[in-house]
DSSP file (Angstrom, degrees, kcal/mol; ACC not computed):
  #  RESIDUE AA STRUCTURE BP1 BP2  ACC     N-H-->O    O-->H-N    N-H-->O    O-->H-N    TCO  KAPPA ALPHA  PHI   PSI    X-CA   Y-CA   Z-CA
    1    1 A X              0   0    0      0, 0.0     4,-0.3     0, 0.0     5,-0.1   0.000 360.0 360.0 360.0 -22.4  -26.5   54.1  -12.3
    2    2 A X     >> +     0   0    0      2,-0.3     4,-0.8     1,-0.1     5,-0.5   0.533 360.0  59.9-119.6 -25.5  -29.7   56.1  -12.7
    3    3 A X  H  >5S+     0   0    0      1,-0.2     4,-1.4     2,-0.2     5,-0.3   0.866 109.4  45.2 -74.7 -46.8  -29.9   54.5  -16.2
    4    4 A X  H  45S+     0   0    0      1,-0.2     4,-0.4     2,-0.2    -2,-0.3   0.789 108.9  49.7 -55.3 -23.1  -30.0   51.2  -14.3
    5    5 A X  H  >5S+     0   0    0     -4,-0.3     4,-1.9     2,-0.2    -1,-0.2   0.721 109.1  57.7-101.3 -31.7  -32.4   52.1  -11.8
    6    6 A X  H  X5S+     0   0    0     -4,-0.8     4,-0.8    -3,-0.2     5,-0.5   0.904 115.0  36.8 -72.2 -75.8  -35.0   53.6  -14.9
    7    7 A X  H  X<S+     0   0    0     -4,-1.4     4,-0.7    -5,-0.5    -1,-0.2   0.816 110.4  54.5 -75.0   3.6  -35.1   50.5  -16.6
    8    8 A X  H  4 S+     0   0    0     -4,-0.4    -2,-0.2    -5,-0.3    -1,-0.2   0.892 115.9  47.7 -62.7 -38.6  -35.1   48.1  -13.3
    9    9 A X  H >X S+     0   0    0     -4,-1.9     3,-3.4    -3,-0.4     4,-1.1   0.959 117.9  45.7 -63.3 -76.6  -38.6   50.8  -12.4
   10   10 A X  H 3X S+     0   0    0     -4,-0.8     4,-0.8     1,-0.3    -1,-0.3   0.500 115.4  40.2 -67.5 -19.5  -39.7   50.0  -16.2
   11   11 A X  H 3X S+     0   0    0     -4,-0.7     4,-0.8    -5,-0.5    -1,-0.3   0.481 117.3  49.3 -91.8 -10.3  -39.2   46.2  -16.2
   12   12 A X  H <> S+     0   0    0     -3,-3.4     4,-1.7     2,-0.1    -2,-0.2   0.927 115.9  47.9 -90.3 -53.3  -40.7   46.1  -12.6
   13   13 A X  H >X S+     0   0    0     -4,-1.1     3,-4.0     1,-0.3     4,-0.5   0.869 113.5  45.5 -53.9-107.3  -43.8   48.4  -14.2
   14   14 A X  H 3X S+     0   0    0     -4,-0.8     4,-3.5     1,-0.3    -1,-0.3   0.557 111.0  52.5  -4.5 -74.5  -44.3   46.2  -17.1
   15   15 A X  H 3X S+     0   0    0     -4,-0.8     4,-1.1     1,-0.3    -1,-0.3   0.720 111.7  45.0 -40.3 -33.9  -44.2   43.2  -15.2
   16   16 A X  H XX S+     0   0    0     -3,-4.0     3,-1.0    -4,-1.7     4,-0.8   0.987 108.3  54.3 -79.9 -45.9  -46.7   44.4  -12.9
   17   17 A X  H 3X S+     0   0    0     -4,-0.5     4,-1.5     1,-0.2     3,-0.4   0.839 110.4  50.6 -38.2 -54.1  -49.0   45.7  -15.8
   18   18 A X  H 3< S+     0   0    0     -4,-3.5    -1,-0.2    -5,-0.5    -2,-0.2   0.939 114.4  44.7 -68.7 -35.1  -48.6   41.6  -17.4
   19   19 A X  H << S+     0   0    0     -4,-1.1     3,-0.3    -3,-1.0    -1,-0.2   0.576 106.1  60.5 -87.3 -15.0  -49.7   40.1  -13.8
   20   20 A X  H >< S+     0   0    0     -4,-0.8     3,-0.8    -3,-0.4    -2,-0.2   0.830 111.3  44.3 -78.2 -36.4  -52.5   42.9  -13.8
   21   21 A X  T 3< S+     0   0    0     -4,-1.5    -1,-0.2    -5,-0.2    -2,-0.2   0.394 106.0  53.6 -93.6  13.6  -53.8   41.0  -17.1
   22   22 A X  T 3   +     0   0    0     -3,-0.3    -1,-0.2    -5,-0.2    -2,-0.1   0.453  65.4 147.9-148.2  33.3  -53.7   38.1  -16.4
   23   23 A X    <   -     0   0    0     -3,-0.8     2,-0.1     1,-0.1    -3,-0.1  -0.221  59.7-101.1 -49.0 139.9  -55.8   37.9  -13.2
   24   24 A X        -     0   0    0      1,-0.1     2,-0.1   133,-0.0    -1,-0.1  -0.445  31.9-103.6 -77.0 160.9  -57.6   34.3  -13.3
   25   25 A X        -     0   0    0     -2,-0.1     2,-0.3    -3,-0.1   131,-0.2  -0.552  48.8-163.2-103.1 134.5  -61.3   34.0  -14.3
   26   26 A X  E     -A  155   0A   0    129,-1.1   129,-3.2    -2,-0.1     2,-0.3  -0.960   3.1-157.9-125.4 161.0  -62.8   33.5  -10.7
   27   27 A X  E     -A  154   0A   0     -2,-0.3     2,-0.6   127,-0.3   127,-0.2  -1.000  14.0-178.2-170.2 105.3  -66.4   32.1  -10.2
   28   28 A X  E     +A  153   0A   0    125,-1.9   125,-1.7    -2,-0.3    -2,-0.0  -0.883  13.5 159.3-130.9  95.8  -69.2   32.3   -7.3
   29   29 A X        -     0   0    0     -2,-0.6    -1,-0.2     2,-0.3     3,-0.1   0.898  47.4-128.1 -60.2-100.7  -72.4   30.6   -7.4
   30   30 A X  S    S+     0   0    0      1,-0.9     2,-0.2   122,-0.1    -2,-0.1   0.316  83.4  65.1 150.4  42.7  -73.4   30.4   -4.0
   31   31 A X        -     0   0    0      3,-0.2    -1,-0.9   115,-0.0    -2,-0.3  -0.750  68.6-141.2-156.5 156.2  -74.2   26.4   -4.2
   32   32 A X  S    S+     0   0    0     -2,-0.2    25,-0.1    -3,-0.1     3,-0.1   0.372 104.9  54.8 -97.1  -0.1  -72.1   23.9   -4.8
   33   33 A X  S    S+     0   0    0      1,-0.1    24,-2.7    23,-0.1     2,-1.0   0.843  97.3  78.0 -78.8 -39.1  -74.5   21.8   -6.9
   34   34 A X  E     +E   56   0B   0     22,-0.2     2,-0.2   110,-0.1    22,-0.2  -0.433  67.4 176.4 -93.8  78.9  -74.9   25.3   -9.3
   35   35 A X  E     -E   55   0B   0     20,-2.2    20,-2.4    -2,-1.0     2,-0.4  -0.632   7.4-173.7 -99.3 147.9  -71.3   25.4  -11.7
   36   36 A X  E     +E   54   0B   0     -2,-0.2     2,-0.3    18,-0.2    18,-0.2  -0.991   5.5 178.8-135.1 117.0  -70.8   28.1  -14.2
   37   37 A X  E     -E   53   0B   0     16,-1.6     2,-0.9    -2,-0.4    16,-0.8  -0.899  32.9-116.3-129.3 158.2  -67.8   28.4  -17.0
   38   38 A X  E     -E   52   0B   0     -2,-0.3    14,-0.3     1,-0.2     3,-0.1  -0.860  24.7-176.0 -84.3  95.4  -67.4   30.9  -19.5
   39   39 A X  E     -     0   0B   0     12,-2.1    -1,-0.2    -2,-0.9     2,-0.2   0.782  68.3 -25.5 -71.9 -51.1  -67.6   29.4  -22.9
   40   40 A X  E     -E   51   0B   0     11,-0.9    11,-3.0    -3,-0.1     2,-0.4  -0.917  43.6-160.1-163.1 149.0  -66.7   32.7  -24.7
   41   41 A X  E     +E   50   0B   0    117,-0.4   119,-1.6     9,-0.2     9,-0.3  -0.936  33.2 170.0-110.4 119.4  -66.8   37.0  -24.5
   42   42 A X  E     -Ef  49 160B   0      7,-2.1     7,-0.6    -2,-0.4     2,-0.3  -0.658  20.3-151.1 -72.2 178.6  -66.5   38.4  -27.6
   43   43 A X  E     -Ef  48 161B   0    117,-1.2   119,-0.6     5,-0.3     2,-0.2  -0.958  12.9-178.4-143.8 153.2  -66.9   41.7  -29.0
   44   44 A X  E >  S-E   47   0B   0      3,-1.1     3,-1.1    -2,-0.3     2,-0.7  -0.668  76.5 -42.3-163.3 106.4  -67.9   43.5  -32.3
   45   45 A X  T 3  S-     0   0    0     -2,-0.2   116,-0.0     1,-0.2     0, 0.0  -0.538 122.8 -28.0  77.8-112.1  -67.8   46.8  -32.3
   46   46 A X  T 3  S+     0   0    0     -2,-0.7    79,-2.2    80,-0.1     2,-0.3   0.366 119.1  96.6-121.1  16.3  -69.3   48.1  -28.9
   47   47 A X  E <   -E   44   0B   0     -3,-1.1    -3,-1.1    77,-0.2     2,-0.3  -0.572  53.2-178.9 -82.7 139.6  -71.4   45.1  -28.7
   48   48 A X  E     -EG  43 122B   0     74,-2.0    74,-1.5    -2,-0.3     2,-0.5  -0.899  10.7-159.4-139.6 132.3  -69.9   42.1  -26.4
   49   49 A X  E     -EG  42 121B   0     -7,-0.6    -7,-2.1    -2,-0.3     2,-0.3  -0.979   1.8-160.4-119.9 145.0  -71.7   38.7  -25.9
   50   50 A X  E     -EG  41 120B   0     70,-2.4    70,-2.3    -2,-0.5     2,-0.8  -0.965  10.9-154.7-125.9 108.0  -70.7   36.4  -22.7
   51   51 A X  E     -EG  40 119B   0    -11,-3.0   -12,-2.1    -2,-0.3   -11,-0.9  -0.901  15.0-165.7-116.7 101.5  -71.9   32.8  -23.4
   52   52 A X  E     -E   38   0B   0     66,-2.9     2,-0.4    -2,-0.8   -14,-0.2  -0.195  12.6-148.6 -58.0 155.4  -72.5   30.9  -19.9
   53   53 A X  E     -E   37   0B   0    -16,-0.8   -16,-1.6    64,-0.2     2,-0.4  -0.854  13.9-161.0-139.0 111.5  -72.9   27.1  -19.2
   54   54 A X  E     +EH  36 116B   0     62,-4.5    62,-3.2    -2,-0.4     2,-0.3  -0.718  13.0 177.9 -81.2 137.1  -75.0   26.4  -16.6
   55   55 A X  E     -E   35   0B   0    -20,-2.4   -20,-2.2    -2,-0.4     2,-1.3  -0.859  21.6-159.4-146.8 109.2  -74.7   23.1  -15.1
   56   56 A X  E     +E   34   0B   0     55,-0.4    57,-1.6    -2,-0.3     2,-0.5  -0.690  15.4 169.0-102.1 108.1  -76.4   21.5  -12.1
   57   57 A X        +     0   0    0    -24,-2.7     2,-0.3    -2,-1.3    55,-0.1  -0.547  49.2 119.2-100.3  62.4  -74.3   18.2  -10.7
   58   58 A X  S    S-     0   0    0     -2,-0.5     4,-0.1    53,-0.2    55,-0.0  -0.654  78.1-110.4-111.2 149.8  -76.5   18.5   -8.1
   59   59 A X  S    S+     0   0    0     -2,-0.3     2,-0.2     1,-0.1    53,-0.1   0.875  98.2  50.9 -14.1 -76.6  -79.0   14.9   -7.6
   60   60 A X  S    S-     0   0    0      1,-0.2    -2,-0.1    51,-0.1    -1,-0.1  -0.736  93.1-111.7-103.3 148.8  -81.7   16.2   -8.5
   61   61 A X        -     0   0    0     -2,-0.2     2,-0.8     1,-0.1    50,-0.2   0.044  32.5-134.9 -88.1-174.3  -82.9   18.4  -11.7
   62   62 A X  E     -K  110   0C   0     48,-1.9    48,-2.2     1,-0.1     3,-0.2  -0.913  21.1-168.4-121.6 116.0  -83.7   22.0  -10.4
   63   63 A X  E    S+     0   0C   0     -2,-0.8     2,-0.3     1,-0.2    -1,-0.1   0.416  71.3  48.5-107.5   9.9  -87.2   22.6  -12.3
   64   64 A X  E     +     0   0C   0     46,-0.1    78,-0.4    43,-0.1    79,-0.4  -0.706  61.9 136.9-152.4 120.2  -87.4   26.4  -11.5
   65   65 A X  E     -K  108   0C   0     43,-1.0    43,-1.6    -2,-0.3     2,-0.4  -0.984  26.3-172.5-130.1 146.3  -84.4   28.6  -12.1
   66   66 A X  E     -L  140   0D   0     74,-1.2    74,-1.9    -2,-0.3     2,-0.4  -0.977  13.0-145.6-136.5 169.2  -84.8   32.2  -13.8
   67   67 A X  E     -L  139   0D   0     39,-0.4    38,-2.1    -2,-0.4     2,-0.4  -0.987  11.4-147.2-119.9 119.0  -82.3   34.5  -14.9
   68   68 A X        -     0   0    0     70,-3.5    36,-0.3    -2,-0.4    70,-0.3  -0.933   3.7-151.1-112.4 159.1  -82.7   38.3  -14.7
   69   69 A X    >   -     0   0    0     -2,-0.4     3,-1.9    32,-0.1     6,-0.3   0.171  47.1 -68.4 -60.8 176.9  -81.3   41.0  -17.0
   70   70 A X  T 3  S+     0   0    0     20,-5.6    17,-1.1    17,-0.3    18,-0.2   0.733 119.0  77.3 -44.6 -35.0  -80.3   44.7  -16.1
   71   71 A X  T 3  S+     0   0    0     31,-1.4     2,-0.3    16,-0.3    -1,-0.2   0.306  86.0  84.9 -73.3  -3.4  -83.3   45.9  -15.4
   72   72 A X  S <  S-     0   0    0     -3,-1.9     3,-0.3    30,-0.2    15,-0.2  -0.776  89.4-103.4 -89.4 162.9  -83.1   44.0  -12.0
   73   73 A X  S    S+     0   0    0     -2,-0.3     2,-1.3     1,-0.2    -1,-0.2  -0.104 110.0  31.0 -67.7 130.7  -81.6   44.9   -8.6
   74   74 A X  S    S+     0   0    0      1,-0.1     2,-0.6    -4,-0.1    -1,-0.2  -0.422  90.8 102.0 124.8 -78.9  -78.0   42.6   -8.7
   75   75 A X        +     0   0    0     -2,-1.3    12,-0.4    -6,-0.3    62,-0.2  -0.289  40.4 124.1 -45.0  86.2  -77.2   42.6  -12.3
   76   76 A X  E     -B  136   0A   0     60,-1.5    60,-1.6    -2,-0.6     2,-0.2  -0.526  41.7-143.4-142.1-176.3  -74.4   45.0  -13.3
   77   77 A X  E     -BC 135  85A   0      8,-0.9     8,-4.3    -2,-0.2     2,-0.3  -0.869  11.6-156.9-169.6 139.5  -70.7   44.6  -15.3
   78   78 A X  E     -BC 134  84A   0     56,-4.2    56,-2.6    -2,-0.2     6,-0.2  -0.973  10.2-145.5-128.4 154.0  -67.7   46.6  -14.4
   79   79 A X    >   -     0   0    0      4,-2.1     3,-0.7    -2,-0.3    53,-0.3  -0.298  24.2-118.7-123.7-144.2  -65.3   47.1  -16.7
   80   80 A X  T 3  S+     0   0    0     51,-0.6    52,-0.1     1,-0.2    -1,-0.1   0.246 118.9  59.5-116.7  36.0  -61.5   47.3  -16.4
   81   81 A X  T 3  S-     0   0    0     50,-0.1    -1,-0.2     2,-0.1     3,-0.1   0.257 123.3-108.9 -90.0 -16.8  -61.9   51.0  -17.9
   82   82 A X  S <  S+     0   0    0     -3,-0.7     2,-0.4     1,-0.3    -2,-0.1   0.350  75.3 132.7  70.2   7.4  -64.3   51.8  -14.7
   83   83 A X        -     0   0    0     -5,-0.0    -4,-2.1     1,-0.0     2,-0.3  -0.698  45.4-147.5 -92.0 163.7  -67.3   51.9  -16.4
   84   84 A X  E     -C   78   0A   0     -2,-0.4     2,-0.3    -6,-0.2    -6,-0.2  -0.710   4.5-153.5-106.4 158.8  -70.3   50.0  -15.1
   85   85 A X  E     +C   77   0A   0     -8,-4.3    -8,-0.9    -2,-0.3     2,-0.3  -0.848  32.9 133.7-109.9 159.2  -73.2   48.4  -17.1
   86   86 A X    >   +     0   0    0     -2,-0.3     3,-0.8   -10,-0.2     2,-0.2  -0.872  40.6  38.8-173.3 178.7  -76.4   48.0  -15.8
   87   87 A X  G >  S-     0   0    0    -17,-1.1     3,-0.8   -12,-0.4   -16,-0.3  -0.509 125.9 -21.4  80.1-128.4  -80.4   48.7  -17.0
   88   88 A X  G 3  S+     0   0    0      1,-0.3    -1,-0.3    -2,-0.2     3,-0.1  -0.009 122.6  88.6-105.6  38.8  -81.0   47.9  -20.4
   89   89 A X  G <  S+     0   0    0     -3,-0.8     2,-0.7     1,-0.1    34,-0.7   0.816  93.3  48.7 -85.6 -48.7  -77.5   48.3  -21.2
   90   90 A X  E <  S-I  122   0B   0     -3,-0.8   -20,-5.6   -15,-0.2     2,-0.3  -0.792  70.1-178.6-128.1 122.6  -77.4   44.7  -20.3
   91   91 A X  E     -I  121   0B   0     30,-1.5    30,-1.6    -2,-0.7    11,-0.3  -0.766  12.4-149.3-115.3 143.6  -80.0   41.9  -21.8
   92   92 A X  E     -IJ 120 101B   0      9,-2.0     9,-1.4    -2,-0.3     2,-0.3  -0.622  11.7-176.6-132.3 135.3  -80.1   37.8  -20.9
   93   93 A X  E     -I  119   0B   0     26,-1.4    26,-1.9    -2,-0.2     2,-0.1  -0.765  15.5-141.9-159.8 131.7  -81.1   34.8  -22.9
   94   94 A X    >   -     0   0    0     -2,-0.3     3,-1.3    24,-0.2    24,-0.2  -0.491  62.3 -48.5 -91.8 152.9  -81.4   31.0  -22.2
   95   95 A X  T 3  S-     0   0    0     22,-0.5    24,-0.1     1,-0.2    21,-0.0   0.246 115.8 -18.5  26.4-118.5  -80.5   28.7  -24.6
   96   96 A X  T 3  S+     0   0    0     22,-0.0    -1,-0.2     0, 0.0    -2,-0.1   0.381  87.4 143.9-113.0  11.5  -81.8   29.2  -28.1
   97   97 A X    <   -     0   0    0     -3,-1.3     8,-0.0     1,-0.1    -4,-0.0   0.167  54.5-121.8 -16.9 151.1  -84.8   31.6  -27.1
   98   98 A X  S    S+     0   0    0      2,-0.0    -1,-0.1     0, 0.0     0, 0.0   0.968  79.3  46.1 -69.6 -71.9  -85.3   34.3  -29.8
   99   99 A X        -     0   0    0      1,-0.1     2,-0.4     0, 0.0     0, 0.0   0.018  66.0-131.7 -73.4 163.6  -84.9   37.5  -28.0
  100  100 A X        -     0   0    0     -7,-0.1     2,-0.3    20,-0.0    -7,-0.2  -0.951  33.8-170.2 -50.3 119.1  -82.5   39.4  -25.4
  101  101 A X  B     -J   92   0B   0     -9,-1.4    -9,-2.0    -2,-0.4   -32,-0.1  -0.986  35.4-149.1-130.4 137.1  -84.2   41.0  -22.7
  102  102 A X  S    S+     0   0    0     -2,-0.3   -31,-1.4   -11,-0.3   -30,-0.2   0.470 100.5  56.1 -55.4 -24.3  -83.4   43.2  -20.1
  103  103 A X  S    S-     0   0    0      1,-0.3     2,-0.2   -33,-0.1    -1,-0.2   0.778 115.1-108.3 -61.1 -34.8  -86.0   41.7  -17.8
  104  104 A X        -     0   0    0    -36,-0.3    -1,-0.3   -12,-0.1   -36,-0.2  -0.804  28.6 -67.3 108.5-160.0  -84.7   38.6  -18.1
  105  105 A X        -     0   0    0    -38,-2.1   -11,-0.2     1,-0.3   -37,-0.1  -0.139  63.6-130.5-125.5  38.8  -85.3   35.0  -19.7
  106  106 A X        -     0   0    0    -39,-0.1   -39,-0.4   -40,-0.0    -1,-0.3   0.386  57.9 -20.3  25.6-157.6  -88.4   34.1  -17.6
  107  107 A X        +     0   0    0    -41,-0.1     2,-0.3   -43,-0.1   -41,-0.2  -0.378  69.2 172.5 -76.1 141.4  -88.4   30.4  -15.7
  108  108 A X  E     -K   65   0C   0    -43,-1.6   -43,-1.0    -2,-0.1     2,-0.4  -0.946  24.5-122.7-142.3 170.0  -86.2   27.5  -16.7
  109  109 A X  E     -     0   0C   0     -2,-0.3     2,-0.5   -45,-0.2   -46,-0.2  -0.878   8.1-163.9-113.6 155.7  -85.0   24.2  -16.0
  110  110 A X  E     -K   62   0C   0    -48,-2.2   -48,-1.9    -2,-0.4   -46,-0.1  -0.932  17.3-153.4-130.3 104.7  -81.4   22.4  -15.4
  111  111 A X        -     0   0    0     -2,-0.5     2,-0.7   -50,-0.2   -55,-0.4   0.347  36.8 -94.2 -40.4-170.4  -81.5   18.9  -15.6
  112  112 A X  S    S+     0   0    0      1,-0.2   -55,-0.2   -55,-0.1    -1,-0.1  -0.930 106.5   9.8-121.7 141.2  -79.0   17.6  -13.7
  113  113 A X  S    S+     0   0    0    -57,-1.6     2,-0.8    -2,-0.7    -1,-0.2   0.616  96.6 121.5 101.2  -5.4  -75.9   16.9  -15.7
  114  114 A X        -     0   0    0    -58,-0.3   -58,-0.2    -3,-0.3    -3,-0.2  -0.714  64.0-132.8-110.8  73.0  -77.2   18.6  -18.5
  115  115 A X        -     0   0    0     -2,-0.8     2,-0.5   -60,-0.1   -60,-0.2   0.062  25.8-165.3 -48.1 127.7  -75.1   21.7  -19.9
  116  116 A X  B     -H   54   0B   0    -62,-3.2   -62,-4.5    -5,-0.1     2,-1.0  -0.977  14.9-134.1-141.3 126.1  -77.6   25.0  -20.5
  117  117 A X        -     0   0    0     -2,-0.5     2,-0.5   -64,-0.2   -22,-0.5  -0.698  22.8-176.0 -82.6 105.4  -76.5   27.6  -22.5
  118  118 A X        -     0   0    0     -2,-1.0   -66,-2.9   -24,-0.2     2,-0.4  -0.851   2.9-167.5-121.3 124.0  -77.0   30.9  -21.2
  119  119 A X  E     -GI  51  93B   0    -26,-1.9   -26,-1.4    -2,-0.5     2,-0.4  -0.657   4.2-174.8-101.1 127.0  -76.0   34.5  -23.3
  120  120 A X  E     -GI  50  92B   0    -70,-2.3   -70,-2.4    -2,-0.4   -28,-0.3  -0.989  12.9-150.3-123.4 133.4  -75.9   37.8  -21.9
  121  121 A X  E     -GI  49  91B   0    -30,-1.6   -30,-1.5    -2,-0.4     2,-0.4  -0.792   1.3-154.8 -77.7 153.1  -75.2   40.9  -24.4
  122  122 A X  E     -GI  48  90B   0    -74,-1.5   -74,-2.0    -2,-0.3     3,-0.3  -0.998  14.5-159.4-141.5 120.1  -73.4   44.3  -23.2
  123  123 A X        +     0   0    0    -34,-0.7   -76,-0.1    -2,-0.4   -34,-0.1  -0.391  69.5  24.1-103.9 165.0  -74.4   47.5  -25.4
  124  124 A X  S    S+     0   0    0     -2,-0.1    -1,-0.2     1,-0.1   -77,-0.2   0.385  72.8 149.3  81.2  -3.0  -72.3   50.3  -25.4
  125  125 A X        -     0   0    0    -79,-2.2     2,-0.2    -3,-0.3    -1,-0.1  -0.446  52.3-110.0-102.3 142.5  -68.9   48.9  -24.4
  126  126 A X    >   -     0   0    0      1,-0.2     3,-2.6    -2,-0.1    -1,-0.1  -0.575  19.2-124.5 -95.3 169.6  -65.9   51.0  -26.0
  127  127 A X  T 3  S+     0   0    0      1,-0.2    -1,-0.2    -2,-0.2   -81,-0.1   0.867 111.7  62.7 -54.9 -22.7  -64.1   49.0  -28.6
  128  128 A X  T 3  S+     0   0    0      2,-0.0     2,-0.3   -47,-0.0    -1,-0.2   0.397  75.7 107.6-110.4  33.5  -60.8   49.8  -26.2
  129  129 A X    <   -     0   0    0     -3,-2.6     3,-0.1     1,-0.1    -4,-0.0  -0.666  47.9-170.9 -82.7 146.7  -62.1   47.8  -22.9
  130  130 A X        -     0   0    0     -2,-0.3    29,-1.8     1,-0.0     2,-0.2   0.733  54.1  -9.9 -91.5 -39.0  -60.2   44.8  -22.5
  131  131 A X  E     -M  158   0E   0     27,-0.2   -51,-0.6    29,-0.0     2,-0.4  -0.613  65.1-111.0-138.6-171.4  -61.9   42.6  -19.6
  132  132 A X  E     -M  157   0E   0     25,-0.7    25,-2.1   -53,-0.3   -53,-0.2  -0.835  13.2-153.2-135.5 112.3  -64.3   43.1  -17.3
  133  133 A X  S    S+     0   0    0     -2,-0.4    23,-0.4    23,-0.3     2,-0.3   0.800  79.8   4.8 -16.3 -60.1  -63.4   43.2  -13.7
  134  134 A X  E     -B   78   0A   0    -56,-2.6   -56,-4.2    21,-0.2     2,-0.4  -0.993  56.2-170.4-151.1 150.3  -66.8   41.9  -12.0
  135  135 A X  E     -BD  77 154A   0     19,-1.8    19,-2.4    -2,-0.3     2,-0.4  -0.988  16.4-166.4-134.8 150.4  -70.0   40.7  -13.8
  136  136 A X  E     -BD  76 153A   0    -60,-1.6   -60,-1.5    -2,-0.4     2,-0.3  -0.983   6.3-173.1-141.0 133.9  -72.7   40.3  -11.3
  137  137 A X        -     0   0    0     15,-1.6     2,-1.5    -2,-0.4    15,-0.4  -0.757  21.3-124.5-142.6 156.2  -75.7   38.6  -12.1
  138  138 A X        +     0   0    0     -2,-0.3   -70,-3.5   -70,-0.3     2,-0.3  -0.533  28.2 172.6-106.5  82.2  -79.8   37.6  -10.5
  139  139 A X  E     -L   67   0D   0     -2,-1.5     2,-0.6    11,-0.3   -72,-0.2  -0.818  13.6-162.3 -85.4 144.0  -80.2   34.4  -10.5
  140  140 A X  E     +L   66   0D   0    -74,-1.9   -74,-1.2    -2,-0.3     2,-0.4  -0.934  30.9 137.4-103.1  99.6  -83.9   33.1   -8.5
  141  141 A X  B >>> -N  146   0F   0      5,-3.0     4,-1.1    -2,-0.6     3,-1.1  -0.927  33.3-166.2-140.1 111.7  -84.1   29.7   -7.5
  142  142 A X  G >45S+     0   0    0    -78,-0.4     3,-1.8    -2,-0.4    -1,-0.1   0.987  91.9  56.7 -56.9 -49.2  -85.4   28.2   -4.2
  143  143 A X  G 345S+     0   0    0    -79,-0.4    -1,-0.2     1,-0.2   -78,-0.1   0.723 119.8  32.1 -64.9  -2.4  -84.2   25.1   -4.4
  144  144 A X  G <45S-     0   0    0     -3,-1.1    -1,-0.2     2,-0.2    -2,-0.2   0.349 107.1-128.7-111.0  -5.8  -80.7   26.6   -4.7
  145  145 A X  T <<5 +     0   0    0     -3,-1.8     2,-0.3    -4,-1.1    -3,-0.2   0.976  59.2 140.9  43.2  72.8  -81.6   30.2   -2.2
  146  146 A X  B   < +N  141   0F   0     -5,-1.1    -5,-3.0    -8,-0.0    -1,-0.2  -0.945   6.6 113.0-129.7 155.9  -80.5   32.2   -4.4
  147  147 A X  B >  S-O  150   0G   0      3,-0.8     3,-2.8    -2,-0.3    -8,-0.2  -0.714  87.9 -39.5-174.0-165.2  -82.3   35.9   -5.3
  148  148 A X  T 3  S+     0   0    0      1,-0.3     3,-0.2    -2,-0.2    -8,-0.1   0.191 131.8  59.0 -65.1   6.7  -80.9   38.9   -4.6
  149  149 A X  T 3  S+     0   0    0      1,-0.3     2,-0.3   -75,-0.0    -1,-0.3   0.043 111.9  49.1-119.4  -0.6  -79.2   38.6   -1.3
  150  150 A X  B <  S+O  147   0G   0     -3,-2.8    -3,-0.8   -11,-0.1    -1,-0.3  -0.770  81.1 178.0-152.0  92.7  -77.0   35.6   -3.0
  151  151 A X        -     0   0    0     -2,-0.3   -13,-0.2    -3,-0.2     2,-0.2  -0.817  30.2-106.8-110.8 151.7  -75.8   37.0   -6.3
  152  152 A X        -     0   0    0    -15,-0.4   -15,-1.6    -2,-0.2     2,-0.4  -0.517  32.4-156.1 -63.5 139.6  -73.4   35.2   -9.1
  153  153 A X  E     +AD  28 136A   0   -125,-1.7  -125,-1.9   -17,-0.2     2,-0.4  -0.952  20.1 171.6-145.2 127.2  -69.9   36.5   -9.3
  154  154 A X  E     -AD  27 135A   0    -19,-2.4   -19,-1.8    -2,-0.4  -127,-0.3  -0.927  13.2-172.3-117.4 130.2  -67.6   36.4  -12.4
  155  155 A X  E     +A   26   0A   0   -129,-3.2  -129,-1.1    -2,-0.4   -21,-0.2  -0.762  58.8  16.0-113.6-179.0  -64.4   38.3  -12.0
  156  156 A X        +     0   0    0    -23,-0.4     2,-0.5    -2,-0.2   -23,-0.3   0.756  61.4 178.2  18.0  77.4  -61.8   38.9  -14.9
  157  157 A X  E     -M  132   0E   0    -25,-2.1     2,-1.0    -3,-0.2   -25,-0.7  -0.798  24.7-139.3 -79.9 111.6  -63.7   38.1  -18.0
  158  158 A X  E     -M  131   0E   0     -2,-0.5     2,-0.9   -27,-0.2  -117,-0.4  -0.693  14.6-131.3 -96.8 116.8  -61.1   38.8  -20.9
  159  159 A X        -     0   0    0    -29,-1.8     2,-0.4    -2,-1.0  -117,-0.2  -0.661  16.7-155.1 -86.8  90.2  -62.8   40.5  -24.0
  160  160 A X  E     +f   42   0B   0   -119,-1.6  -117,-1.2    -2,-0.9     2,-0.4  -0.525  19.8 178.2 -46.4  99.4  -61.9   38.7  -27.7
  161  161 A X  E      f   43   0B   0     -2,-0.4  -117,-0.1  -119,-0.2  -113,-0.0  -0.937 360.0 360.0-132.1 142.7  -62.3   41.2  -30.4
  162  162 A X              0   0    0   -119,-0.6    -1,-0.1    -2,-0.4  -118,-0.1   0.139 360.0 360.0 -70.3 360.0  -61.7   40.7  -34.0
């Protein structure tokens, strides 16, 4: 009986541990015009890059949107190890811009319709995080109100690595 009972605990514990992983990728702009999917996270080494598409199916195109890096209020990553990222830990880039910056990727535009690729790197991550938990991000746009009081929220991001 007690052998039965052991491996009912380990098959209920396992089972919870597989539903633990395989929380759904959930997504909060805070407009309904402003949609965001995860294209890819990968990893290499302790590096990880998280490749957005921004998309506004909104009317009309939105001709000032910026994106900030760590080094603003808002912008953080937790991961499902419990560390957080934040500062220059974590750097932003629109489209095919050169650089990653912790500042951010200055002003842009989103046509409407119009898929815009946007890359965030995350330094520092150990090789044996799996996901991240919450990525929280500073977007500025009037025409959408959002700033820092209306932040993006991506939960369960699941971290590819080679």
């Amino acid at each position: 009986m007690k052998k039965f009972l052991f491996t009912m605990m380990a098959l209920l514990a396992i089972t919870f541990q597989g539903l633990q992983a395989q929380a759904p990728l959930k997504i909060v702009t805070n407009h309904p015009d402003f949609k965001i999917n995860v294209k890819r996270c990968a990893a290499s080494g302790k590096t990880v890059i998280i490749d957005l598409i921004l998309t506004n199916e909104g009317a009309t195109d939105v001709e000032e949107i910026e994106g900030a890096g760590g080094c603003y209020d808002g912008t953080e990553a937790y991961d499902n190890d419990g560390n957080i990222y934040q500062g220059d830990a974590i750097k932003v880039r629109v489209a095919n811009r050169q650089n990653y910056t912790c500042s951010g990727c200055g002003r842009f535009k989103i046509p409407v319709d119009v898929p815009m690729r946007y890359s965030i790197c995350i330094e520092n991550v150990p090789v044996s995080t799996e996901s991240f938990a919450r990525l929280t991000l500073h977007f500025e746009c009037k025409k959408w109100g959002l700033s820092r009081d209306k932040l993006v929220k991506i939960s369960n991001i699941p971290i590819s690595r080679n």
